[in-house]
KEDREN-622139 format. One record per residue (C-alpha): residue in one letter; residue number from 1; x negated, y negated, z. Coordinates in steps of 0.2 Angstrom, whole numbers. Layout:
N
   res     n      xx      yy      zz
     A   NUM       X       Y       Z
...
//
This chain:
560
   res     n      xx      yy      zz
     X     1    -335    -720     881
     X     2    -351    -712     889
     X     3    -349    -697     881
     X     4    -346    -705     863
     X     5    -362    -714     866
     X     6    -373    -700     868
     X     7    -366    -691     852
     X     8    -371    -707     842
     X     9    -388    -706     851
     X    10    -390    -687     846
     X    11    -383    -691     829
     X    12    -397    -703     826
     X    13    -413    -697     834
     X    14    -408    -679     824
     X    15    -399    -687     808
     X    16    -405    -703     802
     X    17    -422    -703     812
     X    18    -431    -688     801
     X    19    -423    -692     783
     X    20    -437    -699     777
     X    21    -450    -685     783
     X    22    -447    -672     772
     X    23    -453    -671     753
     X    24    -440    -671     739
     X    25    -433    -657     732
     X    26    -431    -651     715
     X    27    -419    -647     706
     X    28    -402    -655     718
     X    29    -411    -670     727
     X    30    -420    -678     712
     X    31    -404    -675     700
     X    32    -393    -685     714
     X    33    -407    -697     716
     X    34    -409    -699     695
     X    35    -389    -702     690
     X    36    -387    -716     703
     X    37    -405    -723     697
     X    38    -397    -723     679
     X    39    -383    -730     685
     X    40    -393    -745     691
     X    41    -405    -744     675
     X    42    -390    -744     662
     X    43    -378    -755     672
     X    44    -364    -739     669
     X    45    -354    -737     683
     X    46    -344    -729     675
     X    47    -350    -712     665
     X    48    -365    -704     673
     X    49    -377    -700     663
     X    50    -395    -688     669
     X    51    -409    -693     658
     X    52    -397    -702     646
     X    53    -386    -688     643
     X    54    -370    -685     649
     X    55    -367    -678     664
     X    56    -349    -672     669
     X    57    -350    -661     682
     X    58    -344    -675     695
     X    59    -332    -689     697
     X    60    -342    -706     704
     X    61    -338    -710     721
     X    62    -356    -698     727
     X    63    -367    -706     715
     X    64    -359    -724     720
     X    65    -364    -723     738
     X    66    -382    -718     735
     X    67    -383    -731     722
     X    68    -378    -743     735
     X    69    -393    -737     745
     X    70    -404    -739     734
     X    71    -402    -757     733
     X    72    -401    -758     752
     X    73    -413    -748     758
     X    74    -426    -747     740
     X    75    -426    -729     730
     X    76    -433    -717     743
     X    77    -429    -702     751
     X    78    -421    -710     767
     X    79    -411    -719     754
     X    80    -406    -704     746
     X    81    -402    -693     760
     X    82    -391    -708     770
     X    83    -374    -705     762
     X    84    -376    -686     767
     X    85    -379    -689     783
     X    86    -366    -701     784
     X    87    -351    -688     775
     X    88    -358    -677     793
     X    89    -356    -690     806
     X    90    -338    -695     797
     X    91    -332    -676     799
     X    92    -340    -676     818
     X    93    -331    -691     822
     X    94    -315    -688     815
     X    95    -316    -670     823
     X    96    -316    -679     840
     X    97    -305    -690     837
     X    98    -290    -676     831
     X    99    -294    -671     848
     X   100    -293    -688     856
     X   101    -276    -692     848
     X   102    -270    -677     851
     X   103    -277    -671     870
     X   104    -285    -687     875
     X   105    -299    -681     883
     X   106    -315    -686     878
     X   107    -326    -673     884
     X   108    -318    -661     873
     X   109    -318    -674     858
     X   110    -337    -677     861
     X   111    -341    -658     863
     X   112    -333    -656     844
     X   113    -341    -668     838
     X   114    -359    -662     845
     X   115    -352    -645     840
     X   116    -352    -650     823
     X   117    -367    -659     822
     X   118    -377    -644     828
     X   119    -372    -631     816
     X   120    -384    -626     806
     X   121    -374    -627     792
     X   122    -367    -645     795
     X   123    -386    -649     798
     X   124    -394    -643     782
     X   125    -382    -649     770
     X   126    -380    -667     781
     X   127    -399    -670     780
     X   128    -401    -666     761
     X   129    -395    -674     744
     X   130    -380    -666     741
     X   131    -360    -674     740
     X   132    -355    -657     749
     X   133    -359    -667     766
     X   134    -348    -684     761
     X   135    -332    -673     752
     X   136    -331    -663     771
     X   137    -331    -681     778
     X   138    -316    -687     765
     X   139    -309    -669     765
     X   140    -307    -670     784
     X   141    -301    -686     785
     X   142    -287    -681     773
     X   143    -283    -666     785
     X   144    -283    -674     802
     X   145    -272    -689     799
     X   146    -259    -678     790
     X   147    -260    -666     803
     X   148    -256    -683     815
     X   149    -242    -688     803
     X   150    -235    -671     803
     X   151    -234    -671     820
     X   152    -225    -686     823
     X   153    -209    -684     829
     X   154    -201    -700     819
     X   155    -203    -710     806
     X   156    -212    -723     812
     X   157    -226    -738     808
     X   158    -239    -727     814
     X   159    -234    -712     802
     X   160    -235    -723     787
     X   161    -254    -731     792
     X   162    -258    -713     795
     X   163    -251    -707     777
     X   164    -259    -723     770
     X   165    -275    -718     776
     X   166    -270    -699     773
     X   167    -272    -706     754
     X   168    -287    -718     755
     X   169    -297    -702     762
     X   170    -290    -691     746
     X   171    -295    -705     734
     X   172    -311    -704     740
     X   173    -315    -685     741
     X   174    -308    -683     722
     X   175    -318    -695     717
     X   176    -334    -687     726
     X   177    -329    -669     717
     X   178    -313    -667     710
     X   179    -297    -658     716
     X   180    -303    -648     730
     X   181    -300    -666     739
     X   182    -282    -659     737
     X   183    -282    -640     736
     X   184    -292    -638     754
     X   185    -280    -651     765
     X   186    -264    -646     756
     X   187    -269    -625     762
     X   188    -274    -632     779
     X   189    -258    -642     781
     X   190    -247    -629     769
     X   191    -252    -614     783
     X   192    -247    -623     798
     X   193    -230    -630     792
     X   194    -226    -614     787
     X   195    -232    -607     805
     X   196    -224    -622     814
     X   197    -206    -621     803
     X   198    -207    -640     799
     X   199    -199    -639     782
     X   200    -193    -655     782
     X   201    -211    -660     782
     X   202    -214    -655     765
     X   203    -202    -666     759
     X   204    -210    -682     767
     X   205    -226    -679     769
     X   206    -234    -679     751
     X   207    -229    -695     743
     X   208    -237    -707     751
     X   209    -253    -700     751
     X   210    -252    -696     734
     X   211    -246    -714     727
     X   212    -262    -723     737
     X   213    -273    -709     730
     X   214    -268    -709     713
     X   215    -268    -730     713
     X   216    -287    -731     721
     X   217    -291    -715     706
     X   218    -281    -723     694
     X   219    -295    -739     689
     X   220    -310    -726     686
     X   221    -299    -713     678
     X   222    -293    -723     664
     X   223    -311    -732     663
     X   224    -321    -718     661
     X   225    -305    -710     649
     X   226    -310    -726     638
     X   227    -329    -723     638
     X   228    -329    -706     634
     X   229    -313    -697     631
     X   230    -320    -678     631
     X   231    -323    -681     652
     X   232    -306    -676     659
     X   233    -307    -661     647
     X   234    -325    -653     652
     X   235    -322    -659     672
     X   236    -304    -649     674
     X   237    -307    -635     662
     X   238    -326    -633     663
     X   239    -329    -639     682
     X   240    -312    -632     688
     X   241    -303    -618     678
     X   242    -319    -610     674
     X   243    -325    -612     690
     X   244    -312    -603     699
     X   245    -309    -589     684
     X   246    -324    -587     673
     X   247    -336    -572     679
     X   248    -350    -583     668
     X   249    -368    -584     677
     X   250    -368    -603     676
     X   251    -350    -601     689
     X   252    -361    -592     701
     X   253    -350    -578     702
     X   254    -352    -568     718
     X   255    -341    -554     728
     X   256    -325    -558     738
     X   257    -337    -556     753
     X   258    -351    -566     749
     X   259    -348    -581     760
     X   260    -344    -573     777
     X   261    -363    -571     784
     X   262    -365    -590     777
     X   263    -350    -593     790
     X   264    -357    -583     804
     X   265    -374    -588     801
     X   266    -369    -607     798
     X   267    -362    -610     816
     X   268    -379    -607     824
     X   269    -390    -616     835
     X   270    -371    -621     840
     X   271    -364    -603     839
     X   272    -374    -599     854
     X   273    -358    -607     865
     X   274    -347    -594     857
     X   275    -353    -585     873
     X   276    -342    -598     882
     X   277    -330    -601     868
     X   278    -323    -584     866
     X   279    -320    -580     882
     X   280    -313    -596     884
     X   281    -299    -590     870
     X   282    -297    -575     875
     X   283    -293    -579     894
     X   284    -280    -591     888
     X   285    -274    -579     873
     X   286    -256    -583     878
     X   287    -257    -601     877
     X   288    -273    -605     865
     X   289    -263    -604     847
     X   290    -247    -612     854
     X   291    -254    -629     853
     X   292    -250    -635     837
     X   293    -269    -643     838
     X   294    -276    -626     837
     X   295    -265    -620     825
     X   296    -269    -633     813
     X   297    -286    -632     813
     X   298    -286    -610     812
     X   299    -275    -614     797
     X   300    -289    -627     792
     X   301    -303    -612     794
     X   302    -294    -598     788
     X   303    -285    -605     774
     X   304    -298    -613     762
     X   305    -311    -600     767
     X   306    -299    -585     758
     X   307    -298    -597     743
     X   308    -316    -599     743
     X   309    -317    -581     741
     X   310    -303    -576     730
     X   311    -313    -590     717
     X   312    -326    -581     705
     X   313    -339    -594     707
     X   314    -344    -596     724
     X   315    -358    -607     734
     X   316    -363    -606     751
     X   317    -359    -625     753
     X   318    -341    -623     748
     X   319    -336    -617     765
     X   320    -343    -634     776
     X   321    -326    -642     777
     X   322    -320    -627     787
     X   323    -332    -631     801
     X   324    -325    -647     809
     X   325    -308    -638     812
     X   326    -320    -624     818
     X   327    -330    -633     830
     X   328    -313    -640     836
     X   329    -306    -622     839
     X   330    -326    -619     849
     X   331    -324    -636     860
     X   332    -304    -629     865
     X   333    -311    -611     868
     X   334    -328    -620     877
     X   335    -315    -630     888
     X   336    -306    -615     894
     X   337    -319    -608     899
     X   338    -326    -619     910
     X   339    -310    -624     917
     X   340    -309    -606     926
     X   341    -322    -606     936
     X   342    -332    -591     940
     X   343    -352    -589     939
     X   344    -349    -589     920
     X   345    -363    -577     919
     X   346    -361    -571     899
     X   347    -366    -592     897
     X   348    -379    -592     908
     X   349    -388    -576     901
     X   350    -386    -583     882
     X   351    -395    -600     887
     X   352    -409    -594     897
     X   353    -412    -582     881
     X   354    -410    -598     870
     X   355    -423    -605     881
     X   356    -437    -589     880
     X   357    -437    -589     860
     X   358    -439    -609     862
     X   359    -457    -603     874
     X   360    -462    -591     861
     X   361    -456    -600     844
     X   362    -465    -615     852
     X   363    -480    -607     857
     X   364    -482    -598     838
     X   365    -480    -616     830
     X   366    -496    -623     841
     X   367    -505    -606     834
     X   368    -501    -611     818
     X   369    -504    -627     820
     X   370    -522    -626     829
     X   371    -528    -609     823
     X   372    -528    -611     803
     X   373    -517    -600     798
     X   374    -506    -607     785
     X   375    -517    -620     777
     X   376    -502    -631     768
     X   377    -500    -638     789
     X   378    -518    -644     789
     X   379    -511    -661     782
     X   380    -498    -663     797
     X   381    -507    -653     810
     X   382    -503    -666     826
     X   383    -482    -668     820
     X   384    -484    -647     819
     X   385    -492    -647     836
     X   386    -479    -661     843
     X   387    -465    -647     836
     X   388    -471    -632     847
     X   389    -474    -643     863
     X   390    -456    -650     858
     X   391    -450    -630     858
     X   392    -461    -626     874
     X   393    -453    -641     883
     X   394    -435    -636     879
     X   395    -437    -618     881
     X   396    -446    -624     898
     X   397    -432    -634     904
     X   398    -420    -622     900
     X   399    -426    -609     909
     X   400    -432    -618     923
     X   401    -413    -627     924
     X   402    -407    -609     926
     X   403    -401    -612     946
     X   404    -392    -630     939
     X   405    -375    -631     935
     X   406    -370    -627     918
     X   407    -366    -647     914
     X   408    -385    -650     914
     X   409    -389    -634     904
     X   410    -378    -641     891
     X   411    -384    -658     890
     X   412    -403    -650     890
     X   413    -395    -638     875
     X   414    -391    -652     863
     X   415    -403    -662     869
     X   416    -417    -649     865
     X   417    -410    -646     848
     X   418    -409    -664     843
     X   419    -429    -665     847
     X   420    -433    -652     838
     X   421    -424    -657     823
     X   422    -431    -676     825
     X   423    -449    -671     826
     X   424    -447    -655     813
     X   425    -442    -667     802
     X   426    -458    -672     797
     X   427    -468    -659     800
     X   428    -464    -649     781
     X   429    -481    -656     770
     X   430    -477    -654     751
     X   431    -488    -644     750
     X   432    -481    -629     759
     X   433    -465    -630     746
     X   434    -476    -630     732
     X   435    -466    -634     715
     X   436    -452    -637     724
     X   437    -457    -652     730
     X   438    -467    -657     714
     X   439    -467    -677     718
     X   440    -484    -680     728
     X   441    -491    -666     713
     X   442    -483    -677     699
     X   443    -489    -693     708
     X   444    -509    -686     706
     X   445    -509    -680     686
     X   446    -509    -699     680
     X   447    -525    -702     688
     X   448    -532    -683     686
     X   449    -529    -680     668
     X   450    -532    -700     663
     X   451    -512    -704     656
     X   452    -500    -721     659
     X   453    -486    -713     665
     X   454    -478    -730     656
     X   455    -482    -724     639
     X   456    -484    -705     638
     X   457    -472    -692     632
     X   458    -466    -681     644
     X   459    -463    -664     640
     X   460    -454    -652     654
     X   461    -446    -638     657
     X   462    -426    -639     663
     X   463    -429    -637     683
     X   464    -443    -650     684
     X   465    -434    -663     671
     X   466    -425    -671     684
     X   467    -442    -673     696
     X   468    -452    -682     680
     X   469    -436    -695     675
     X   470    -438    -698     695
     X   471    -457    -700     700
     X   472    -463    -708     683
     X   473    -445    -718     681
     X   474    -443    -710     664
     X   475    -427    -704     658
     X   476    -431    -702     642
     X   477    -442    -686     650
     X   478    -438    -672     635
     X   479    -434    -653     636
     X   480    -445    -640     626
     X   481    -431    -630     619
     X   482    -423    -620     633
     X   483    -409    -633     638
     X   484    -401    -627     657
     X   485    -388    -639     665
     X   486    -388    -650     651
     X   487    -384    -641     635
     X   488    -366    -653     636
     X   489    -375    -666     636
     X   490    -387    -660     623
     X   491    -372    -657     613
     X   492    -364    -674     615
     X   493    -379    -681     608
     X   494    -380    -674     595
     X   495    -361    -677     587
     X   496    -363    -692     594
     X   497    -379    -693     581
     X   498    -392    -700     599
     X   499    -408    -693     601
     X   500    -407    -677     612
     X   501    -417    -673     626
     X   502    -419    -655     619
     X   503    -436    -654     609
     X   504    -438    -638     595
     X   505    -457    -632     593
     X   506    -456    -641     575
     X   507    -453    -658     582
     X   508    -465    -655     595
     X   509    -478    -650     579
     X   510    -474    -663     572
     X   511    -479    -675     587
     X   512    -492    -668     592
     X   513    -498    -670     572
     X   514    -495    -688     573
     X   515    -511    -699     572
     X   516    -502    -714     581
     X   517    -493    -703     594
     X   518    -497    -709     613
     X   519    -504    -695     626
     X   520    -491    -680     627
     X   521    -491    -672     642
     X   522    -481    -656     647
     X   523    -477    -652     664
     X   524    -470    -635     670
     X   525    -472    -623     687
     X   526    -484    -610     687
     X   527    -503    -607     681
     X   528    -503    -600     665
     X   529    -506    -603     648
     X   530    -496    -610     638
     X   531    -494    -605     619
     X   532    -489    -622     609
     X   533    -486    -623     589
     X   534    -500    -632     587
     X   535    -519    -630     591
     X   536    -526    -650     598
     X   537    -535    -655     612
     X   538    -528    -656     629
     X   539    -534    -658     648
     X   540    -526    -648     661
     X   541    -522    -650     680
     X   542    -514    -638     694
     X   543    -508    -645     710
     X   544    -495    -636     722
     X   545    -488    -624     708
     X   546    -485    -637     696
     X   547    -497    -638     680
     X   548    -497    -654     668
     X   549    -505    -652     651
     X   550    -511    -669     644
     X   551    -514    -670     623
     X   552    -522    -686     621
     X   553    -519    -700     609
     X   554    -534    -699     604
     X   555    -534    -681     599
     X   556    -533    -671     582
     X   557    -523    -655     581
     X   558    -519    -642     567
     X   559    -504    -634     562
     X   560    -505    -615     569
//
């Protein structure tokens, strides 16, 4: 169990430790911070809503869990960020345990798991406020225990818990983001069958997951049918169909090609062991893909990764549920290679290089750090300089570990990476992100241009909507006619005769024109002047990129 042990040490000091040391960022973290908020504020479990419009682009089960954190742990970013990082410790563990069940050996399991948890990829997306990170977690679950059941030989007790749990884990990942809870495990599962000739599988396999699923979906489905019966139509033809199809620029169209330097790219720091991994593979090439193990999880990679980019609309984020399976296939290939013996020279070379760029990127961060020369640091100069002592102590210990055998090169990899991670963390001031991490900016205009927050009309433009509903708790923040990711919404209200969150130039004219209006105040990114339809008196204030125009009760104006 030693080994388990130290991935949950790793997983906390890099995952959970830093949530809360990084700014929020707009537009992703303060719209999945503000629909679970609403769901608090309105007591609607049920239909989100993003500053009280609808908002169908997911099912619940995402905005649930943070909501949960919320009351737990208070509305902050380490709130916000905990179910992410949680979806990326689920897919480790479950990664180590499909090797545990099936190889039961627990170095290999532990090296998946700190595999996946050192992807860059797996990083990124599990330490920021996104439901990509929880619908790998659910997504793999889904994969690994029907892979298990698959490969049972009989029927027996231990088939049917793993189908049972086979369809709790797809309940939950379509209600995190829809079908692809279904589409990526049944091509993972689909490929290898097919490769593996077990046709009577198909036969078995399917309805027990399906009847669990579809009684844990059924309660929300028909609930959320009653509340608003347009939601099944925009989510499948809208969130799916179009998705998949439509060339639109709101599907993110993007060439058949798009997402392969987004998989190369998203395996490193880790990919660095590929220099072990593939030769590993390669000296077993014989014997590597006749495991059924291995042949699942290369069906698990390859499979959704062409579907990915056969489908129009494409996001780098897509793809993260193929990198548990790929971190399996890395610690099988890692395994290998170690189990031949030899100088394993090509492993050596890759980590004493891996330690030089740590001397040098560690030794340009104290520069930066001590020497001026990116003022936005100025605010978190000593965490800055802790980071490049942090990259000068791994790149040192590296280097210095050269002579050592590679077991204590490899714990002095990982463990480099999870102390860079854990002090970086909170070394990235708000103010080096500008606008697009508007919050401490938002949190000064009250007091800078004189305006309760409590009281004033907010004004804003579509990407900074979802940061003034968060930082003022003001949903009812309003749009100045562009509308962006909510034109549905906008277009529900208004057959449903509400009070949209679009505003035209004559209603802002008209508000402006009213004696017994509060203070306006229109936020928006960028210095520049702003041309409004009416002429009244107003104070302005710029911080980080992010302007706020105040009108104030007390002002006159005159129609332009």
């Amino acid at each position: 169990m030693k080994y388990y042990a130290l991935v949950g040490v790793f997983f906390i000091v890099a995952y959970l430790l830093p949530l809360a040391g990084r700014p929020m960022v707009t537009p992703d973290e303060f719209r999945y911070a503000e629909i679970p908020r609403e769901m608090i504020d309105r007591g609607d479990y049920v239909t989100p809503h993003l500053v009280n419009m609808r908002y169908f682009e997911k099912p619940v089960m995402g905005y649930w869990m943070t909501a949960g954190c919320f009351k737990v742990f208070g509305e902050n970013a380490f709130a916000l960020r905990l179910p992410a990082a949680l979806g990326a410790g689920l897919a480790a563990l479950l990664a180590a345990l499909l090797i545990q069940q099936t190889l039961h050996d627990e170095k290999i399991a532990a090296l998946a798991a700190m595999l996946y948890l050192t992807f860059g990829m797996a990083y990124g997306i599990g330490t920021f406020a996104v439901l990509d990170s929880q619908l790998t977690g659910f997504v793999t679950g889904v994969s690994c225990t029907a892979f298990l059941a698959a490969v049972e030989p009989r029927f027996t007790r231990r088939k049917a818990a793993l189908l049972v749990i086979c369809g709790f884990f797809a309940a939950f990942a379509f209600l995190t983001k829809g079908f692809l809870a279904f589409v990526v495990p049944a091509l993972a599962v689909t490929g290898f069958l097919l490769w593996e000739r077990r046709w009577k599988e198909f036969l078995i396999l399917p309805w027990i997951p399906l009847a669990v699923a579809l009684a844990v979906i059924a309660p929300w489905a028909l609930a959320v049918h009653r509340a608003d019966g347009d939601y099944w139509r925009y989510f499948v033809v809208v969130e799916h169909l179009q998705r998949f199809f439509s060339d639109s620029g709101e599907q993110h169209p993007e060439p058949f090609w798009f997402l392969i330097p987004f998989l190369v790219g998203g395996i490193f720091p880790a990919g660095l062991l590929l220099s072990a991994a593939i030769p590993g593979i390669r000296g077993e090439r014989k014997t590597f893909f006749r495991s059924p193990l291995n042949r699942f999880c290369l069906c698990a990679v390859v499979l959704p990764f062409l579907f990915f980019s056969i489908s129009s609309g494409k996001l780098p984020t897509y793809i993260l549920p193929c990198f548990p399976f790929l971190a399996v296939l890395g610690a099988g290939g890692i395994a290998a290679y170690f189990r031949t013996g030899g100088t394993h020279r090509a492993f050596s070379v890759v980590m004493s290089v891996w330690g030089g760029l740590l001397l040098v990127a560690g030794l340009g961060v104290l520069v930066i750090a001590f020497g001026d020369l990116i003022p936005q640091f100025s605010s978190r100069r000593i965490v800055v300089g802790l980071l490049g002592i942090c990259g000068l102590l791994s790149g040192g210990l590296l280097l210095f570990s050269r002579r050592y055998v590679w077991r204590t090169r490899f714990y002095l990899f990982f463990a480099g990476i999870g102390l860079i991670v854990l002090v970086g963390g909170w070394a990235i001031p708000a103010e080096l992100l500008e606008s697009k991490a508007p919050a401490s900016a938002l949190r000064s205009f009250p007091e800078k241009l004189g305006f309760d927050p409590a009281t004033a009309v907010f004004i804003t433009h579509p990407s900074m909507i979802h940061a003034v509903a968060w930082v003022y708790h003001r949903p009812d923040a309003r749009l100045y006619e562009s509308e962006g990711e909510l034109s549905y919404g906008i277009a529900r209200a208004k057959q449903a005769g509400e009070v949209p969150v679009r505003m035209s130039k004559a209603e802002l004219a008209a508000l402006l024109l009213n004696p017994d209006r509060p203070d306006v105040v229109f936020i928006a990114r960028g210095d520049r002047k702003r041309k409004f339809p009416v002429e009244a008196e107003s104070r302005s204030a710029f911080v980080n990129d992010v302007q706020a125009i105040c009108f104030p009760a007390a002002g006159s104006g005159r129609a332009l």
